[in-house]
N, C-alpha and C positions, 0 to 999 in steps of 0.2 A: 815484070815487076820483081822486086825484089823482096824477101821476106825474111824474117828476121823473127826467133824465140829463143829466150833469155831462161839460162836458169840457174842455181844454184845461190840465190837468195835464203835467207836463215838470220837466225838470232846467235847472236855474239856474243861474251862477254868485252869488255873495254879493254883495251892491248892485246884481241887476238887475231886472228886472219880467216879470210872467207876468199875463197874465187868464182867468180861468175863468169858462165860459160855464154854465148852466141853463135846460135848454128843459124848458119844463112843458107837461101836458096833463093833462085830464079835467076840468076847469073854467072856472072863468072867470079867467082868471089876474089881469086888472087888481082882484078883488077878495080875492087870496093875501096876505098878511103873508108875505115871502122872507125868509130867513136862509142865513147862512154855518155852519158848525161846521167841526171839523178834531181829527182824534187821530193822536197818532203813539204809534209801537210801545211798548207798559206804561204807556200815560197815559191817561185817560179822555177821552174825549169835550170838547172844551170849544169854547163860543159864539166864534163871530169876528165876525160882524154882523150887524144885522138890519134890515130894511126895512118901510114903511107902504105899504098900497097906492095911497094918493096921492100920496104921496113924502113930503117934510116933511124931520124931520133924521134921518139915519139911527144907528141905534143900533150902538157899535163896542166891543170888548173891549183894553180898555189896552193889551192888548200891541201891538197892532194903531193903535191909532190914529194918526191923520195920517199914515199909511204906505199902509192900504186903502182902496179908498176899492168901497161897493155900489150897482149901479145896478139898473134895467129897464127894456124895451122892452115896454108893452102890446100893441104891433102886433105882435110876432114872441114873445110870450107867453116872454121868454127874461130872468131874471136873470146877472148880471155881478156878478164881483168882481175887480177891480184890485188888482193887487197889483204896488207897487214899494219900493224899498230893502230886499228880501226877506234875510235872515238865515236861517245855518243853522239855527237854532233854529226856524223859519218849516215846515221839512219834516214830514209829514202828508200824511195823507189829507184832503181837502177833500170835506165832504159840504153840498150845498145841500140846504134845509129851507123847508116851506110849515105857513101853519094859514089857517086860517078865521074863526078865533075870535078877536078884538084880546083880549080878556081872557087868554088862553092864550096871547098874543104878547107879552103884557106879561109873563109872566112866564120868557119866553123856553121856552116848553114846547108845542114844533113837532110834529105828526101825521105828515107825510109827509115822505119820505127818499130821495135817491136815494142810488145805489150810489157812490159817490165816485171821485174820481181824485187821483190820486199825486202830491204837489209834492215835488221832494228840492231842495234850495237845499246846494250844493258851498261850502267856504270856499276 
């Protein structure tokens, strides 16, 4: 299985930047498909961005765009998501997400989950 813990969640002020870290284990992480999600309180679940495991362009959800930007380190098996010019609206739970499957990546439909951390972005 795969595993997956998210950190670097924190309070904001409005226009400034936070990055959250995702250290994975149980596989081979250079061959995971990473993604972002994020839900805040009465809102479902919704994609923030997603990653190839060879890199390429990464996949971003409009609200997000040219604001986030997702990375990774194969050597330290650790996804990233940059996050700057953050808005309140931006506060969530940030959960990082892995699959295996590029067909189930494509369709943004991730298997494993970590526990998320807390973005509050203040106005």
């Amino acid at each position: 299985q795969v595993l997956l813990a998210e950190s670097g969640g924190g309070l904001v002020q409005a226009g400034g930047s936070l990055s959250l870290s995702c250290a994975a284990s149980g596989g081979t992480f250079s061959t995971y498909h990473m993604g972002w999600f994020r839900q805040a309180p009465g809102k479902e679940r919704e994609f923030v961005a997603g990653f190839w495991p060879s890199g390429g362009s990464p996949d971003y959800a409009e609200s997000v765009k040219g604001r986030f930007t997702i990375s990774k380190d194969n050597a330290k098996s650790t996804a990233y998501l940059q996050m700057n010019s953050l808005k309140p609206e931006d506060t969530a739970v940030y959960f990082c997400a892995a699959v295996t499957n590029w067909l189930r990546f494509i369709r943004r439909e991730y298997d494993y989950w970590g526990q998320g951390t807390q973005v509050t972005v203040s106005s």
